[in-house]
BALOBA-1460 file (C-alpha; in Angstrom, 3 decimals):
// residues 176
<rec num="1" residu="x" x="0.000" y="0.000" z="0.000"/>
<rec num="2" residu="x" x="1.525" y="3.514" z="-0.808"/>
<rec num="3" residu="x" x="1.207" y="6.189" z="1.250"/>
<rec num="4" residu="x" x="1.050" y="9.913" z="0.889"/>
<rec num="5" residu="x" x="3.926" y="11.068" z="2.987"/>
<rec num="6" residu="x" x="6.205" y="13.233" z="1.199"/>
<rec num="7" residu="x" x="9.596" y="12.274" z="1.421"/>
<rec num="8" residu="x" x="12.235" y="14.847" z="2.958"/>
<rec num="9" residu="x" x="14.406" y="16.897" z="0.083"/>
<rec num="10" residu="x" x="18.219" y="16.396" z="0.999"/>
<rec num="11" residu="x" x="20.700" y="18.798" z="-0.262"/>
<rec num="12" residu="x" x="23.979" y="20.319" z="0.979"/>
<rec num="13" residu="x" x="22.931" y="23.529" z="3.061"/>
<rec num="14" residu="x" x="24.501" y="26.931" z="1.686"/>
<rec num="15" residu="x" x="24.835" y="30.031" z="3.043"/>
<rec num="16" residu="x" x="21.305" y="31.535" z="3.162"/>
<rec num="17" residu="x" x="20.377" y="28.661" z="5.693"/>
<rec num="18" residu="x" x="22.446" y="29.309" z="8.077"/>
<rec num="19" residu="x" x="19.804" y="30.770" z="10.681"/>
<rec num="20" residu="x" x="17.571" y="27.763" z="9.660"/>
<rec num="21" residu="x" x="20.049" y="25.493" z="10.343"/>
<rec num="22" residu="x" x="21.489" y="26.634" z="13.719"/>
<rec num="23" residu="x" x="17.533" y="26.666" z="14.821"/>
<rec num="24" residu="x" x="17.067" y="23.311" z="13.739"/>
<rec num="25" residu="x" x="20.766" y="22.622" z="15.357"/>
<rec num="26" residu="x" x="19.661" y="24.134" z="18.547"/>
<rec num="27" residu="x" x="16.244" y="22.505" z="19.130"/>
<rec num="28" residu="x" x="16.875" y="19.172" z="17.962"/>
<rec num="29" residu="x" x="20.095" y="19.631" z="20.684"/>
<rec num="30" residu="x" x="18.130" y="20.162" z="23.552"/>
<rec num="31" residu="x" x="15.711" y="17.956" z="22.739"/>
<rec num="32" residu="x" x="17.990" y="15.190" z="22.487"/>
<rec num="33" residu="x" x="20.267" y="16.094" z="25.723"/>
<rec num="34" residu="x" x="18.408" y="18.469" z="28.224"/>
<rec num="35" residu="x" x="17.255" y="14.797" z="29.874"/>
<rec num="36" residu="x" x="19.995" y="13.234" z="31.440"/>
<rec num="37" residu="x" x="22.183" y="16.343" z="31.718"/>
<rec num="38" residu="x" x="22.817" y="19.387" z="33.713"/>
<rec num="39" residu="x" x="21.007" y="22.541" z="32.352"/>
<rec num="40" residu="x" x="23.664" y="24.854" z="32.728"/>
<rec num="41" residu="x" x="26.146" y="22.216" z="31.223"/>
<rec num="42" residu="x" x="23.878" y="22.141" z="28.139"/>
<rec num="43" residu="x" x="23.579" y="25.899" z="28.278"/>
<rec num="44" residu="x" x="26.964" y="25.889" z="27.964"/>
<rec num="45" residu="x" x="27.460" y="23.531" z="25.403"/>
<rec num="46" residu="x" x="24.861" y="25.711" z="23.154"/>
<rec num="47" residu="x" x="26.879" y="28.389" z="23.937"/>
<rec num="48" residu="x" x="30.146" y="27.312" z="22.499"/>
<rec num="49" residu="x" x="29.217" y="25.373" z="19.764"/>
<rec num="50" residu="x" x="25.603" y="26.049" z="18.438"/>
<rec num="51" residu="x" x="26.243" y="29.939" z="18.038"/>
<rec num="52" residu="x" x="25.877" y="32.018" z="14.726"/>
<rec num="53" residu="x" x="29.465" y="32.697" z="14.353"/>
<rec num="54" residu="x" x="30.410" y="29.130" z="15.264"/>
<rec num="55" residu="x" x="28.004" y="27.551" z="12.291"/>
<rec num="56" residu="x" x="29.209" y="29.998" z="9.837"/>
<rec num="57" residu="x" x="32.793" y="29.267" z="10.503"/>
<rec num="58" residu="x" x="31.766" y="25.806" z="10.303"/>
<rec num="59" residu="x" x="29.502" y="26.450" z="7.193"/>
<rec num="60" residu="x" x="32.423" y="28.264" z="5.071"/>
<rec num="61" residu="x" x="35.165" y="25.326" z="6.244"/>
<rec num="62" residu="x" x="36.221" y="23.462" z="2.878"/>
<rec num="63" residu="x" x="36.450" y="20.480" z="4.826"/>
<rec num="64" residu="x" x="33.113" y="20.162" z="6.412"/>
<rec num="65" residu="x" x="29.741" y="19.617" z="4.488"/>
<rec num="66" residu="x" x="26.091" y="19.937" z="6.210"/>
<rec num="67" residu="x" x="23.306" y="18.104" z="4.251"/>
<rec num="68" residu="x" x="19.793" y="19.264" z="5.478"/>
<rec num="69" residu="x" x="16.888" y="17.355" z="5.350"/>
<rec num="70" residu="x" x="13.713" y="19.330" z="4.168"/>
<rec num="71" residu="x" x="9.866" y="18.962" z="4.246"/>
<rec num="72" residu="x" x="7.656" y="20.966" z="2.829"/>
<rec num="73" residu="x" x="10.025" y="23.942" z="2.575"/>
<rec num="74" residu="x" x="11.040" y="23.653" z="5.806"/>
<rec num="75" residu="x" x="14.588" y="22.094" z="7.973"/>
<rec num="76" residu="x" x="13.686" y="19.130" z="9.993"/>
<rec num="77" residu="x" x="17.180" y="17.477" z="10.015"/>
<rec num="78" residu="x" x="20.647" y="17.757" z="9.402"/>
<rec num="79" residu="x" x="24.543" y="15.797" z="8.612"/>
<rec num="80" residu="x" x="27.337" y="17.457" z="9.229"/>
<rec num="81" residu="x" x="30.575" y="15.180" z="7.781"/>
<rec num="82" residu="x" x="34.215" y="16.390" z="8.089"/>
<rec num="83" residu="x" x="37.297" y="15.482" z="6.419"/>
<rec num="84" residu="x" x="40.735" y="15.950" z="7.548"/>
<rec num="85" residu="x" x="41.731" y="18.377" z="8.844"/>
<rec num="86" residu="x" x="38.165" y="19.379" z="10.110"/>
<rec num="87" residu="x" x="37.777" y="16.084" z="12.083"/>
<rec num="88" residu="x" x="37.676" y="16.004" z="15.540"/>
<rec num="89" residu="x" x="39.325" y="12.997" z="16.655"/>
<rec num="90" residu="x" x="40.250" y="10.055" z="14.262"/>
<rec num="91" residu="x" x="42.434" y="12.424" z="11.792"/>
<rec num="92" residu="x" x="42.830" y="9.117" z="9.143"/>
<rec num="93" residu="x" x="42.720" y="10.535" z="5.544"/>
<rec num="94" residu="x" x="40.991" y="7.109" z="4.591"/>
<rec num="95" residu="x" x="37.796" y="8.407" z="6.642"/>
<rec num="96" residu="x" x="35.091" y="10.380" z="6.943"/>
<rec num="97" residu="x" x="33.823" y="11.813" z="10.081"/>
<rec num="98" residu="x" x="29.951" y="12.095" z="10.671"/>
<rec num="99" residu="x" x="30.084" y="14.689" z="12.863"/>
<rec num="100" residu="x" x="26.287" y="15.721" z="13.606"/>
<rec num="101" residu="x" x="22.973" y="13.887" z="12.873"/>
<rec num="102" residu="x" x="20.289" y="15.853" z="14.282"/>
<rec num="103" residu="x" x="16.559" y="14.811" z="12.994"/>
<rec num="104" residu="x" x="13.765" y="17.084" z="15.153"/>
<rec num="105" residu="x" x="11.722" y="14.952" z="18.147"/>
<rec num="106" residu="x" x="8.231" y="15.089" z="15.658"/>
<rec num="107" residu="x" x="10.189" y="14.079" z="12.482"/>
<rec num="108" residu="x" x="12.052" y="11.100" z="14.442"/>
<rec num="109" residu="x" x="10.714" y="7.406" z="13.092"/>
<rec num="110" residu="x" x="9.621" y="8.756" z="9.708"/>
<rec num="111" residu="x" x="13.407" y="7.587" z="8.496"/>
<rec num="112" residu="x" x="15.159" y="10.898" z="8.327"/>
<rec num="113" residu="x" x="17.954" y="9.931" z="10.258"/>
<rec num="114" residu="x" x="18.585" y="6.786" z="7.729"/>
<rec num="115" residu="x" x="18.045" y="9.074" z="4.704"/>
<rec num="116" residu="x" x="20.756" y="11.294" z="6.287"/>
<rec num="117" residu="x" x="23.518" y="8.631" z="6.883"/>
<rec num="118" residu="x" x="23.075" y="7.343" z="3.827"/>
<rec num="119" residu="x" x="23.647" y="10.710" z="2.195"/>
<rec num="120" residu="x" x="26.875" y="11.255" z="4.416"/>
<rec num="121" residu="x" x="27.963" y="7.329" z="3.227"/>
<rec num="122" residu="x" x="27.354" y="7.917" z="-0.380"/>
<rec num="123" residu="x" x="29.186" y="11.501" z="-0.015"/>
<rec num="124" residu="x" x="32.375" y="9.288" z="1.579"/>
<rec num="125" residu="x" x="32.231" y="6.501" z="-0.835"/>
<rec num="126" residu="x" x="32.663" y="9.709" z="-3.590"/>
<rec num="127" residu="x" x="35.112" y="11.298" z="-1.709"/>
<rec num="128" residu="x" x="36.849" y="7.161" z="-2.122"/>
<rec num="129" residu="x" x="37.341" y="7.147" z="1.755"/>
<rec num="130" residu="x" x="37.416" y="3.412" z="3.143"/>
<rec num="131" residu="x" x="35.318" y="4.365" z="6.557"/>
<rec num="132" residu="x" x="33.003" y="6.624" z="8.002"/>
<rec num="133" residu="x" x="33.440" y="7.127" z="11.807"/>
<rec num="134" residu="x" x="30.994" y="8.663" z="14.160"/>
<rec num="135" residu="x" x="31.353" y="9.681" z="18.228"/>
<rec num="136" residu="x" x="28.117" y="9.389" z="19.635"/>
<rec num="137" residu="x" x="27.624" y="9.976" z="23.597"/>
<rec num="138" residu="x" x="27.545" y="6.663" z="25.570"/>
<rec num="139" residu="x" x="24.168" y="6.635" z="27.671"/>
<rec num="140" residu="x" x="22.538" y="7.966" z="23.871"/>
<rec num="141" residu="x" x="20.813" y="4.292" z="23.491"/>
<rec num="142" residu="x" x="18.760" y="5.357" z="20.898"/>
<rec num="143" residu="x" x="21.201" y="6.564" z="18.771"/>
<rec num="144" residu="x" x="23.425" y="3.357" z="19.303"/>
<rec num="145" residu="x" x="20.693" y="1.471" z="18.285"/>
<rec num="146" residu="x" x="20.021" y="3.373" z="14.989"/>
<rec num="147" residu="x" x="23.826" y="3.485" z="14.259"/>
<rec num="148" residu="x" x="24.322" y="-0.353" z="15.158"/>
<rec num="149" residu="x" x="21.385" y="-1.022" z="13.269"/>
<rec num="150" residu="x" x="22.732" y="0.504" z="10.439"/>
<rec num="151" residu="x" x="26.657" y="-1.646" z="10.178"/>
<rec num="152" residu="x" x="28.507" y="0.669" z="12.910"/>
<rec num="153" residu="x" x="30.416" y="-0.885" z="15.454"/>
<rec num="154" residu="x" x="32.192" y="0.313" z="18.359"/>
<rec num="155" residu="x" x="35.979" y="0.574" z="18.084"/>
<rec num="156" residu="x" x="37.368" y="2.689" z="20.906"/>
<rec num="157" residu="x" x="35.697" y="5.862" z="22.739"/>
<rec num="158" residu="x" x="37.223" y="9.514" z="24.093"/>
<rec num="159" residu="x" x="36.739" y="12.139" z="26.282"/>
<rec num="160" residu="x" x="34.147" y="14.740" z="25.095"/>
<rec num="161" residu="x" x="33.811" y="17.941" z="27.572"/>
<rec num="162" residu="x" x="30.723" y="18.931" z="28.373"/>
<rec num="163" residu="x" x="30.243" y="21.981" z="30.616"/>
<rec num="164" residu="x" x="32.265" y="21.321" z="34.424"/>
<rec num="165" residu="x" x="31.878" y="17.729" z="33.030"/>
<rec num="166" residu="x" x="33.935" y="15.121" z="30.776"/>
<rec num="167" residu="x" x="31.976" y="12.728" z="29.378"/>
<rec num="168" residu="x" x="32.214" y="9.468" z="27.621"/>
<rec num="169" residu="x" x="31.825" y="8.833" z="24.229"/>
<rec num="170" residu="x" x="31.629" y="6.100" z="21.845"/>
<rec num="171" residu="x" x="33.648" y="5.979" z="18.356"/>
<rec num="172" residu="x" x="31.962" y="3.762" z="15.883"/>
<rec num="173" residu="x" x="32.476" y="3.290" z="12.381"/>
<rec num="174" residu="x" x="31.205" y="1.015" z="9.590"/>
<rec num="175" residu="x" x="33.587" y="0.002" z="6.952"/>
<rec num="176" residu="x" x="32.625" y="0.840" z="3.233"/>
């Protein structure tokens, strides 16, 4: 039986979406970490690395890409995928780092997400990279789920600071 749904555009953000996106960035942020976290270590978070300037920097690096998942003219979702030297960790030539895959709470289950790793593993099999790697926070089951469902395993973890905190996450990577 076919539905009706319309399916979510995906293209490579540019410029002109740059409020969009760090709105989308933002909400989709606290929606996935306020729980679980302290407020003013989230607060903080948002207010080193989900800032105007911070995006555009981010936006105009030649190394980094942001694909943005849209529906019906508007951003529910977003990849961001790094090569070296924009990676944060890993630093292998050979990969590709999926930085950032944020999907809004009321567009979760509709298959963004797997639309949007896709996109970022097509976009490293181009770029002829042998891996894609990922660091996704440790007590983020959901997201290990969808990532594990999906051919990533874990192979190591690292520190990731987090407000007066240093938390634990997760590298995992799926082979290509």
């Amino acid at each position: 039986m076919e539905t009706n749904t319309p399916k979510p555009i995906i293209r490579k953000a540019v410029p002109a979406d740059l409020g969009n996106l760090l709105h989308v960035a933002r909400t989709a942020f606290l929606q996935a970490f306020t729980a679980g976290n302290k407020p003013e270590n989230v607060q903080a978070y948002l207010d080193e690395a989900f800032t105007l300037v911070q995006f555009g920097k981010e936006l105009a690096n030649p190394a980094s890409t942001f694909f943005v998942a849209e529906l019906e003219g508007e951003l529910i979702g977003y990849a961001k995928v790094n090569l070296v030297p924009a990676q944060t960790d890993v630093h292998d030539p050979e990969s590709l780092e999926l930085a950032r895959l944020y999907v809004l709470e009321d567009f979760l289950g509709l298959g963004v997400g797997k639309i949007l790793l896709d996109t970022s593993l097509e976009y490293a099999r181009l770029n002829q990279k042998k891996y894609l790697w990922l660091g996704v926070w440790e007590h983020n089951a959901r997201a290990i789920r969808f990532y594990e469902k999906n051919g990533l395993r874990k192979f190591g973890s690292h520190p990731f600071p987090f407000g007066d905190e240093v938390q634990n996450d997760w590298l995992m990577r799926v082979d290509l």
